[in-house]
C-alpha positions in Angstrom: -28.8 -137.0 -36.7 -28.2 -140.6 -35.1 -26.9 -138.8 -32.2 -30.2 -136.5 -31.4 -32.1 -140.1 -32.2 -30.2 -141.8 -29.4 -30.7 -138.6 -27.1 -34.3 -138.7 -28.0 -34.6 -142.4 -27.1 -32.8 -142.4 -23.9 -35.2 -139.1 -22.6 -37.9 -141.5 -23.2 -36.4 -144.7 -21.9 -35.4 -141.9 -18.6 -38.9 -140.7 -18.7 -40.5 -144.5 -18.2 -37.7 -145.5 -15.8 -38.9 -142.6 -13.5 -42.5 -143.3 -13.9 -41.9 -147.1 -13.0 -40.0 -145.9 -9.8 -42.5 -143.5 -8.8 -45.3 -146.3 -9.1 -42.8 -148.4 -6.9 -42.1 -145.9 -4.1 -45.8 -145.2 -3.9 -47.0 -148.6 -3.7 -44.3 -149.2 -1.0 -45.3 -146.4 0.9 -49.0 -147.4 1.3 -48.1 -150.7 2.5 -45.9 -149.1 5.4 -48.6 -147.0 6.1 -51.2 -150.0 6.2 -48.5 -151.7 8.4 -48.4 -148.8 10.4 -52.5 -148.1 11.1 -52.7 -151.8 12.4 -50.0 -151.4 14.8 -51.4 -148.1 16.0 -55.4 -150.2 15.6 -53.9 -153.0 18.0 -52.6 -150.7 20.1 -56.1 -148.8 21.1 -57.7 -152.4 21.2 -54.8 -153.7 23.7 -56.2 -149.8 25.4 -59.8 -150.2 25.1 -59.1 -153.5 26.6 -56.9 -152.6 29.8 -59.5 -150.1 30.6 -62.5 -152.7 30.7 -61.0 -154.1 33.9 -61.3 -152.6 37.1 -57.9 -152.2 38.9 -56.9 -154.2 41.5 -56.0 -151.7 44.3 -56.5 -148.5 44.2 -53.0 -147.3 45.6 -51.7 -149.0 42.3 -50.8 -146.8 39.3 -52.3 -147.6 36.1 -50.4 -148.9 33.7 -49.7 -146.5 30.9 -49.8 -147.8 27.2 -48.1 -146.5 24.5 -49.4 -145.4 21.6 -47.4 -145.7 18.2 -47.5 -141.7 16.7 -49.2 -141.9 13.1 -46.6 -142.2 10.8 -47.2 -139.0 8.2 -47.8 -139.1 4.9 -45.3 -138.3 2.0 -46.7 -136.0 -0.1 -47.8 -137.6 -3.1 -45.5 -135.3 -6.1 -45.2 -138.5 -7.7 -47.2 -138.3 -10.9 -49.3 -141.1 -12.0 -48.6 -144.0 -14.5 -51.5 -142.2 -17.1 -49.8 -138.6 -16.6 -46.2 -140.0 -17.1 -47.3 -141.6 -20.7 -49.0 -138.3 -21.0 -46.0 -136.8 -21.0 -43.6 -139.2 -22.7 -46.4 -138.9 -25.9 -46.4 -135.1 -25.7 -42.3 -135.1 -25.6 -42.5 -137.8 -28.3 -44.9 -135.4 -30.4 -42.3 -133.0 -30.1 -39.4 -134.6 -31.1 -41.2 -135.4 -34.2 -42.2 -132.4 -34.8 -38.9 -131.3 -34.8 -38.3 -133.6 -37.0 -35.5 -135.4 -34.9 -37.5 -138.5 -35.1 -39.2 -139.8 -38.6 -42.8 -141.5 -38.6 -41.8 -144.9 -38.8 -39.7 -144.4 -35.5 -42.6 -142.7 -33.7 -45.1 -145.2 -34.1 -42.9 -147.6 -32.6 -42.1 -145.2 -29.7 -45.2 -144.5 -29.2 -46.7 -148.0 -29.3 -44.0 -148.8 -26.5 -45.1 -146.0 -24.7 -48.8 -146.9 -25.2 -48.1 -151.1 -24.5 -46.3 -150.5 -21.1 
């Protein structure tokens, strides 16, 4: 019995872990791509600017100005913070229901759960 209580514990510990990760990666990831749009918005202005002059002989080749390629997005499978306590109450639920866990021990589960 004190064996499926640790299991139990450490899928919910693993479950919260991932979550935090997940919230991590994403947040990371928007900031790269903010980075990313004000290269690429500096880039068009340094453009729109070049292009307000007139050149200086006409022989001359205009200078060409590259561009920064917009960066794609990941695909957001990350779930969110509210779906990963979602599921860490429903797996909770069930481990009580299966009576692997006893009341006392899933109110405080859940309440850590709930409080993160």
């Amino acid at each position: 019995m004190g064996l499926l209580r640790g299991v139990a514990r450490t899928a919910v510990v693993a479950g919260t872990a991932t979550a935090v990760s997940n919230r991590v990666s994403r947040r990371q990831a928007g900031r790269w791509q903010k980075q990313a749009d004000q290269e690429q918005a500096d880039a068009y202005d340094q453009q729109q600017q070049q292009q307000q002059y007139p050149p200086q002989q006409q022989y001359q080749q205009p200078q060409q100005v590259y561009v920064a390629a917009p960066v794609p997005a990941e695909p957001d499978d990350a779930p969110d913070p509210m779906q990963a306590k979602l599921d860490a109450l429903k797996q909770l639920g069930e481990l009580k229901t299966s009576g692997v866990l006893n009341e006392q021990e899933f109110q405080q589960e859940k309440a850590k759960i709930l409080n993160s």
